[in-house]
C-alpha positions in Angstrom: 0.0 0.0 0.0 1.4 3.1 -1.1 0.4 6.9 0.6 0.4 9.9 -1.7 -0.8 13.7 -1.5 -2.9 14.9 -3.6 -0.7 17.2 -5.5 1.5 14.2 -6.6 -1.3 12.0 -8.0 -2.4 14.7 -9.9 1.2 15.5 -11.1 2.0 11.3 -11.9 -1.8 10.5 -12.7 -0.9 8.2 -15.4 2.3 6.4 -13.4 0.0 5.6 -10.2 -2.6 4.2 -12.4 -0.3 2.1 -13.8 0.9 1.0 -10.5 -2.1 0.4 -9.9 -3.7 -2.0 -12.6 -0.6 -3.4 -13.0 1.1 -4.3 -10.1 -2.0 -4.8 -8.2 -1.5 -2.0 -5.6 -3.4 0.0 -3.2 -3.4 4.1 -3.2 -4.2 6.1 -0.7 -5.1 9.5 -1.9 -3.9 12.0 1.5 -6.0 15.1 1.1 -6.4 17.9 4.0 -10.3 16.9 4.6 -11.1 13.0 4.0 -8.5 10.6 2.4 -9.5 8.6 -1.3 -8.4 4.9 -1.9 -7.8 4.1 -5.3 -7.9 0.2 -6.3 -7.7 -1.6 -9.6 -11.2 -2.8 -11.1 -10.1 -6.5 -11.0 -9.6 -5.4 -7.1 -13.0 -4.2 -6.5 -14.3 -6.7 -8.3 -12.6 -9.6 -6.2 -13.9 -6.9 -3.0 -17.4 -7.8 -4.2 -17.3 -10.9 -4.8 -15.9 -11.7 -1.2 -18.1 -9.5 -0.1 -21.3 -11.6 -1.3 -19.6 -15.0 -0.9 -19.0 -13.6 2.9 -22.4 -11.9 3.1 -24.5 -14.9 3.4 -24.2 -17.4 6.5 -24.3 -20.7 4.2 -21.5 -19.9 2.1 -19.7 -18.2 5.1 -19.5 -21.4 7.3 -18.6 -23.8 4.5 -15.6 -21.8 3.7 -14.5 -21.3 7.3 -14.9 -24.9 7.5 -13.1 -25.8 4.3 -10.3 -23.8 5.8 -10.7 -25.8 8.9 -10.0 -29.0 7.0 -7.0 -28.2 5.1 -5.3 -26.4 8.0 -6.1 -29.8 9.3 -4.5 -31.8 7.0 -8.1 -33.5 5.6 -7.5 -32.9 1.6 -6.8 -35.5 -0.6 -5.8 -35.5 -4.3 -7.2 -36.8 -7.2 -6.0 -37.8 -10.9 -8.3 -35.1 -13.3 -9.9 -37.4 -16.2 -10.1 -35.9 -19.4 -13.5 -36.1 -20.8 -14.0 -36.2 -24.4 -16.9 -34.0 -26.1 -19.3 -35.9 -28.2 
């Protein structure tokens, strides 16, 4: 996460946004009032989506409980069969 004023974002615009999108990198806009975080869109999207997937009890307990079981150890692997289209 990088901190920046105001007057240098405006002045490197194009060379945060690029750290940005690219390098998948947080921005905090400093400003003398309230402060601005700027994120890529793949990074707000992924925000969402965690967001929903964490919003709802259901899927929130399986996936504390899938966590439980491979921090535990319980996974097991499994060839992948290729399946032919007909």
């Amino acid at each position: 996460m990088t901190a920046v004023n105001y007057s240098q974002f405006r002045e490197h615009l194009k060379s945060y946004m690029d750290r940005v999108t690219e390098d998948f990198e947080t921005l905090i806009v400093t400003r003398k009032t309230k402060n601005v975080v700027v994120i890529s869109e793949d990074a707000y999207n992924n925000l969402l989506e965690n967001l929903h997937l964490m919003s709802e009890k259901a899927n929130y307990d399986w996936l504390v409980e899938s966590i439980a079981q491979v921090e535990a150890g319980q996974t097991q692997v499994h060839e992948l069969i290729e399946v032919e289209d007909d």
